[in-house]
C-alpha angles and dihedrals in degrees: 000000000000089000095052084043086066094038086063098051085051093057089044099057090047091037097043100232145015119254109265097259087066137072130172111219129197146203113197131189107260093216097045110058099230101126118127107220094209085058116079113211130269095243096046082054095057099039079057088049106038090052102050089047100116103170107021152346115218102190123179127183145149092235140344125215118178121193117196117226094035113117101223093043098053092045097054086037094055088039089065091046092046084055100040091055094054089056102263105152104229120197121189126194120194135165118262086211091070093026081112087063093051100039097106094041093051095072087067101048090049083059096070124093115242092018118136116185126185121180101208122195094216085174078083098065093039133019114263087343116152138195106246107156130118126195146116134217124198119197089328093287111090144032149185123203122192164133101262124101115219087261136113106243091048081062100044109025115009111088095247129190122191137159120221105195143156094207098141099220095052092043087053093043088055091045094053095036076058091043085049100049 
């Protein structure tokens, strides 16, 4: 999906806009002065999502790492619980290759009401296969595919393209990728 991801901020440059049902979103490395300001960031986008979320959260990544005191982290992070505490089920997919690099971030997601979090070992259906996605999907509705990884440096410091839409068919594709792993 990355590549289409790119394939859409091509079209959109030429064409001067997405659809509305699509939205590239960045991450840009603070340091470096990349940021598009026409591109909101990738952890303003899940808060959005994660706090308009009213039935469920379907969340897949390779890994997750969490740092407390960093602004986009402990917004996400109290997003999910926000969401979490009114009800919203919340299910979380990461790989068992890189659970050791979770593993002092995890304490922090179980915490959270409504969170459901399975660690799967796809290298057992498949030799040396991995989970690498990353992608969330709120209520069935809405989606966002991209290249961060639910960590704080991808979204501080790492150069970071996603796409937010509510197109239904890619909403559905995402959902059934997440029923299937």
């Amino acid at each position: 999906i990355l590549p289409y991801i790119s394939l859409l901020a091509v079209l959109a440059s030429a064409q001067g806009g997405l659809p509305p049902d699509f939205e590239l979103v960045q991450t840009a490395p603070v340091e470096a002065g990349l940021d598009d300001p026409g591109l909101r960031s990738a952890a303003d986008v899940w808060v959005e999502l994660f706090d308009r979320a009213g039935k469920y959260i379907d969340i897949e990544q390779f890994y997750v790492t969490l740092k407390a005191g960093e602004p986009a982290s402990d917004a996400v992070l109290a997003a999910l619980r926000r969401a979490g505490e009114r009800g919203v089920r919340i299910r979380f997919l990461i790989e068992k290759k890189f659970e050791k690099n979770s593993a002092e971030s995890l304490p922090a997601l179980k915490a959270i009401p409504n969170l459901e979090l399975r660690i799967l070992e796809f290298s057992k259906l498949k030799d040396d296969g991995i989970i690498h996605a990353k992608f969330i999907v709120v209520d069935g509705r809405e989606a966002f595919v991209g290249s961060q990884n639910f960590d704080w440096r991808a979204l501080k410091h790492i150069h970071e393209l996603g796409l937010r839409t509510t197109e239904p068919s890619v909403a559905a594709g995402a959902a059934s990728i997440f029923e299937h792993d």
